[in-house]
N, C-alpha and C positions, 0 to 999 in steps of 0.2 A: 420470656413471654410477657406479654406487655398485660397491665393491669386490668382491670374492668372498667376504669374511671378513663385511661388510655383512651380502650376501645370507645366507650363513649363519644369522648373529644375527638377522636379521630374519627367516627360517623357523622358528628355533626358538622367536623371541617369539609368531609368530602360533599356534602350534601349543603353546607354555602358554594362550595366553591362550583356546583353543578347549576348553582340558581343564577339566571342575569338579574335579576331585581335585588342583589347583594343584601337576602334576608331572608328567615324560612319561618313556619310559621309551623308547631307540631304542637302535640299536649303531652304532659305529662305523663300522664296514665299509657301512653300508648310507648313513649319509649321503654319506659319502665315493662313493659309485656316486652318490648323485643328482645332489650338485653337480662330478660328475670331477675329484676331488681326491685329494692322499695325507690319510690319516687324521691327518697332524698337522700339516694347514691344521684340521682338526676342533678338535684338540686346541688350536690356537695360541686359537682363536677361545673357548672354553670359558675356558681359563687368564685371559684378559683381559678378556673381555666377561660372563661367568658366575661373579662372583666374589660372596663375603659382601658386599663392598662396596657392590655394584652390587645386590643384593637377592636372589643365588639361591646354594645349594646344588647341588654335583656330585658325585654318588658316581659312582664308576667301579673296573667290572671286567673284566680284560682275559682274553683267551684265546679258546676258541674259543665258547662260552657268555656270553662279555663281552658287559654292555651298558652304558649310561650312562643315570644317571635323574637328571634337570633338574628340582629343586625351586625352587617362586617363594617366598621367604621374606616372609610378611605382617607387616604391622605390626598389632601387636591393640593393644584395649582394655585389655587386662589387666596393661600395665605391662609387658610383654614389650617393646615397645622401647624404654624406657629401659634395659633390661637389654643388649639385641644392642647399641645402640648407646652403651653403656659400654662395652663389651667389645672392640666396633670401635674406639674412637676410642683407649683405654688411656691411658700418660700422655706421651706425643709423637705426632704427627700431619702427616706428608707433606702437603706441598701436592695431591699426585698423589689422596690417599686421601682427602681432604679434598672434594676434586671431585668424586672417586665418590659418598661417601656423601650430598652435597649432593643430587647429579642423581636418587640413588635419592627422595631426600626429596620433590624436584618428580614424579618419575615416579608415584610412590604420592601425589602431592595432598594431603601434609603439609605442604607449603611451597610459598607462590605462588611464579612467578616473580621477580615482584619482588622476596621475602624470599630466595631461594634469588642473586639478583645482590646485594644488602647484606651476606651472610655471606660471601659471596666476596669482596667488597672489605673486609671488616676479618680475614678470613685470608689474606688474600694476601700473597706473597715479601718486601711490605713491612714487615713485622712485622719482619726481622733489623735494619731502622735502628732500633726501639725495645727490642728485647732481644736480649741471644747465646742465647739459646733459643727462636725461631721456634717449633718444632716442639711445647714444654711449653705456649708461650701459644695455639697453634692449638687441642692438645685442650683446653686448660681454656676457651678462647672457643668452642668448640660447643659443649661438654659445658653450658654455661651457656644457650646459644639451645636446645637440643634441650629443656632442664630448663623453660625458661620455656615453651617450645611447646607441652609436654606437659600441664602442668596443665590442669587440669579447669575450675576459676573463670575463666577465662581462656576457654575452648571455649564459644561462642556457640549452638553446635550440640546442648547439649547441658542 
């Protein structure tokens, strides 16, 4: 049975993915009454599960007028994500961040599953038996898969 934080994540994914303006706009107080929680089981699940990483933007205002508006960050055509994902990956790269941004890549249908399990095994913890900078050779080994994925002559689809 799935957690409360789950549930959470998963009402707030089906309730993007029912909006065409790719963002929802709710308050605090008011989820926290649907699922009878304090507002920072809200918060825990936003901070962790709603992150750049993961593909959304969270603006939030608090008080008595606060609300929170949950943007779904797309990946366009226009070379915008090469751009977010330089800027995600920078020049060191967490195994942890490295997963995120993977999983976003499988979620958004840029990366099969099976290309999304091969980047994970040549990023993986393994990487400190061939260098003391794990972390330098993670971002420059995505920053390399993201670069070849992206190209155009490459897209069959296209």
């Amino acid at each position: 049975m799935a957690n409360l934080a789950d549930k959470i994540e998963r009402y707030l994914k089906d309730m993007l993915g029912k909006t065409a303006e790719g963002f929802v706009v709710l308050q605090r107080g008011t989820l926290a009454h649907i699922f009878s929680c304090a507002p920072s089981q809200i918060n825990y699940v936003l901070t962790t599960r709603f992150t750049v990483e993961r593909g959304y933007l969270v603006e939030s205002r608090r008080g008595g007028g606060g609300y929170l508006r949950i943007v779904r960050l797309g990946l366009d055509a226009e070379g915008n994500f090469r751009h977010v994902m330089s800027e995600l990956i920078g020049d060191e790269l967490t195994l942890d961040r490295c997963s995120h941004i993977i999983a976003r890549l499988e979620e958004e249908e840029v990366l099969t599953k099976r290309e999304c399990a091969l980047i994970k095994g040549v990023t993986s913890e393994k990487l400190a038996v061939f260098t003391p900078h794990p972390r330098r050779l993670r971002a420059a080994l995505l920053k390399e898969v993201l670069t070849t994925v992206c190209r155009d002559d490459l897209n069959p689809d296209e």
